[in-house]
C-alpha positions in Angstrom: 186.8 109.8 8.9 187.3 113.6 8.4 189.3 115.5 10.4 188.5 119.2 11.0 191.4 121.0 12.6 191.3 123.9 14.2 192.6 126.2 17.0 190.1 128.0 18.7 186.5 127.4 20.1 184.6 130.4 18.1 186.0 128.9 14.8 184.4 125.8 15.5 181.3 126.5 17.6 178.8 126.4 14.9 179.7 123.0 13.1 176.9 120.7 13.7 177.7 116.9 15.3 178.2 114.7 12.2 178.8 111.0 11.6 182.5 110.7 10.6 183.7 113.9 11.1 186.0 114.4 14.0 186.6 118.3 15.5 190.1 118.5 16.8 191.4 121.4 18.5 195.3 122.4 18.2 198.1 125.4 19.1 198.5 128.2 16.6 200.9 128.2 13.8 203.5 125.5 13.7 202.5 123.8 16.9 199.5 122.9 15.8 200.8 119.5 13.2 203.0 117.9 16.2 199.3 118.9 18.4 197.5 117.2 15.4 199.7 114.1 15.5 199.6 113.4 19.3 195.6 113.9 19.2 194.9 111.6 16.3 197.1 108.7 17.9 195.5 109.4 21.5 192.0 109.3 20.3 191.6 107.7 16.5 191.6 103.8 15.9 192.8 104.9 12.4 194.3 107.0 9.8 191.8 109.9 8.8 190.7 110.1 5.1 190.9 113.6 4.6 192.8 116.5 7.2 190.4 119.7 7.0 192.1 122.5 8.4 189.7 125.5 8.9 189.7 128.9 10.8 190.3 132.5 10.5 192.3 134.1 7.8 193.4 137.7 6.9 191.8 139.0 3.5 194.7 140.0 1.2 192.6 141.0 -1.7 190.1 144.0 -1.4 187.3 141.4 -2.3 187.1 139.3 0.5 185.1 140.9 3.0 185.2 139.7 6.8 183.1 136.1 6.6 183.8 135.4 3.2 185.1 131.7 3.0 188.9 131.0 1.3 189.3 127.9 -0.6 193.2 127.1 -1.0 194.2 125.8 -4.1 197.8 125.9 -3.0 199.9 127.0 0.5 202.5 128.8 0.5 205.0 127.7 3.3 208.2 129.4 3.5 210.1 128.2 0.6 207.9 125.7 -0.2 204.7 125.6 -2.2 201.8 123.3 -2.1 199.2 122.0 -4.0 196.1 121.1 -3.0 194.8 117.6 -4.8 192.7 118.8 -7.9 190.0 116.1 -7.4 189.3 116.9 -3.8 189.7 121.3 -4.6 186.7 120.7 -7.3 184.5 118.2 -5.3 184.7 121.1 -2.4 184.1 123.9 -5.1 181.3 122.4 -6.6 180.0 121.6 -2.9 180.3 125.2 -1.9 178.2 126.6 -5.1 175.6 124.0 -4.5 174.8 125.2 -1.5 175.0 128.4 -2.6 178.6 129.8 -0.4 180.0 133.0 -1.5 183.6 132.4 -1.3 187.1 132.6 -3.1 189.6 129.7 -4.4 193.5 130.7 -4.5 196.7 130.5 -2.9 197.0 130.6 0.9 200.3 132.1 2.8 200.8 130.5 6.0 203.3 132.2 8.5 204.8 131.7 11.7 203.1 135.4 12.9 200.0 137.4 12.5 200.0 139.6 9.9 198.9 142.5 11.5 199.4 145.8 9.6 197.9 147.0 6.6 201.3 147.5 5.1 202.0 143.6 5.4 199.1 142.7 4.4 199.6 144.4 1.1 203.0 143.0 0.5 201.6 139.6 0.9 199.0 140.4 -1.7 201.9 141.3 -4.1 203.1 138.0 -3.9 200.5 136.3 -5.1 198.4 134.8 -1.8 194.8 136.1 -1.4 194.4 135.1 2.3 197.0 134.5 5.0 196.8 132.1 8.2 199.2 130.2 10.4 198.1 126.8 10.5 197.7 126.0 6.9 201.7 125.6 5.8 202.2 123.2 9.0 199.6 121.0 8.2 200.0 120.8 4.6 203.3 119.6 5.2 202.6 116.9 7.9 200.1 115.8 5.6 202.0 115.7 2.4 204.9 113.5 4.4 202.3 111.2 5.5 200.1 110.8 2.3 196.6 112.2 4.3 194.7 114.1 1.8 194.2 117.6 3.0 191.9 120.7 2.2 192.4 124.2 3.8 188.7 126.1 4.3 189.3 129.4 6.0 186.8 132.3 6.9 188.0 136.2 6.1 188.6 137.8 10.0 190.3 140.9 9.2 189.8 142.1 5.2 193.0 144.0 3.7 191.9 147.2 5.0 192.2 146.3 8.4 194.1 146.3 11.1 194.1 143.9 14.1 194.6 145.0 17.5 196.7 142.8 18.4 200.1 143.3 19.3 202.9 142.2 17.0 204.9 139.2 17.9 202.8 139.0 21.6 201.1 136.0 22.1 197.2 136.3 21.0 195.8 135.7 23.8 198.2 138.5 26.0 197.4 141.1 23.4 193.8 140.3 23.7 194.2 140.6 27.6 196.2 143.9 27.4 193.9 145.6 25.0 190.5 144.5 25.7 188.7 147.4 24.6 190.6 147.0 20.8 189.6 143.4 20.7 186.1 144.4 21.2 186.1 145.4 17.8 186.6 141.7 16.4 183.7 140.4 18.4 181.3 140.5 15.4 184.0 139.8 12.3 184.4 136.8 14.9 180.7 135.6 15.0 180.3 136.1 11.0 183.6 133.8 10.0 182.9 131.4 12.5 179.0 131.3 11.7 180.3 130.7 8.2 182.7 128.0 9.2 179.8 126.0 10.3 177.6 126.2 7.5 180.2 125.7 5.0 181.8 122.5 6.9 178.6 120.0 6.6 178.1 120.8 2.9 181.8 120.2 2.1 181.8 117.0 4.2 179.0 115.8 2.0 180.4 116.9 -1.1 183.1 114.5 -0.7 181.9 111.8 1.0 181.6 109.8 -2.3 185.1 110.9 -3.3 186.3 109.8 0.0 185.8 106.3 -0.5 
């Protein structure tokens, strides 16, 4: 069974029913591993093969554009780095071009906030990370400790250039509420990454299936 975790409905409304995939839905940022745990012993018989964490992600590098997909090859949590299991990055890779995805491979930085500004953005860049998100470092870990084999699929929101208008360190869905006219502007970005979510999703569950077993 693959797991595909993720924390809002527009990032998963597009993947298609499949037979042993399971969409579960958890908090953002580090809430979202102990969210993870509680759902999988509520409502799986079993350990899952394979942890998919997907979503939205801010572009760090000028070429991912808002719907391009992010393959991470490692997470970067904190002070600790992770990598991504080789055989399961190049099964997804090679999944991907079959079906013809645009998308990037690289390091992810996961933090505890969004990154909002321009100016963070571009400091992240400097350190290396081509995307940023808040749910990838949390899982990676919870995974790692438990021996569940993980992948992190993301979907460019807001490119480098960009600016959310969201409200730093107010709660997403608050900001949205107290700006509603800014958040208006994420509508379509929204559609595009999470259309691209569900295309991407079926062909990398294939991909793998074999190396699954």
């Amino acid at each position: 069974m693959i797991v595909v975790s993720a924390c809002f409905r527009a990032e998963t409304a597009w993947i298609p029913p499949l037979p042993d995939l399971r969409v579960m839905h958890t908090p953002v940022g580090k809430s979202a591993a102990r969210a993870l745990e509680s759902g999988l012993n509520r409502l799986l018989p079993s350990t899952p093969t394979l942890v998919l964490s997907t979503g939205f992600c801010g572009g760090l590098v000028p070429s991912l554009h808002s719907g391009k997909l992010v393959l991470a090859e490692t997470i970067h949590d904190g002070e600790e780095t992770i990598p991504i299991d080789s055989t399961l990055l190049t099964s997804a890779k090679d999944a991907l071009r079959a079906s013809g995805f645009d998308f990037a491979c690289g390091p992810i930085e996961s933090l505890d906030r969004v990154a909002q500004t321009k100016e963070e953005k571009q400091r992240l860049q400097t350190e290396g990370a081509i995307a940023v998100d808040m749910e990838s470092g949390p899982l990676a870990r919870w995974t790692k400790e438990r021996r569940i084999r993980f992948l992190s699929l993301r979907a460019v929101l807001d490119p480098v250039e960009k600016e959310l208008p969201f409200a730093a360190g107010e709660p997403l869905l608050r900001s949205v509420l107290r700006h509603p006219l800014a958040a208006l502007t994420v509508v379509l970005p929204v559609i595009r990454a999470g259309r691209a979510i569900g295309r991407a999703i079926p062909a990398v569950a294939s991909g793998l299936k074999e190396g699954l077993k």
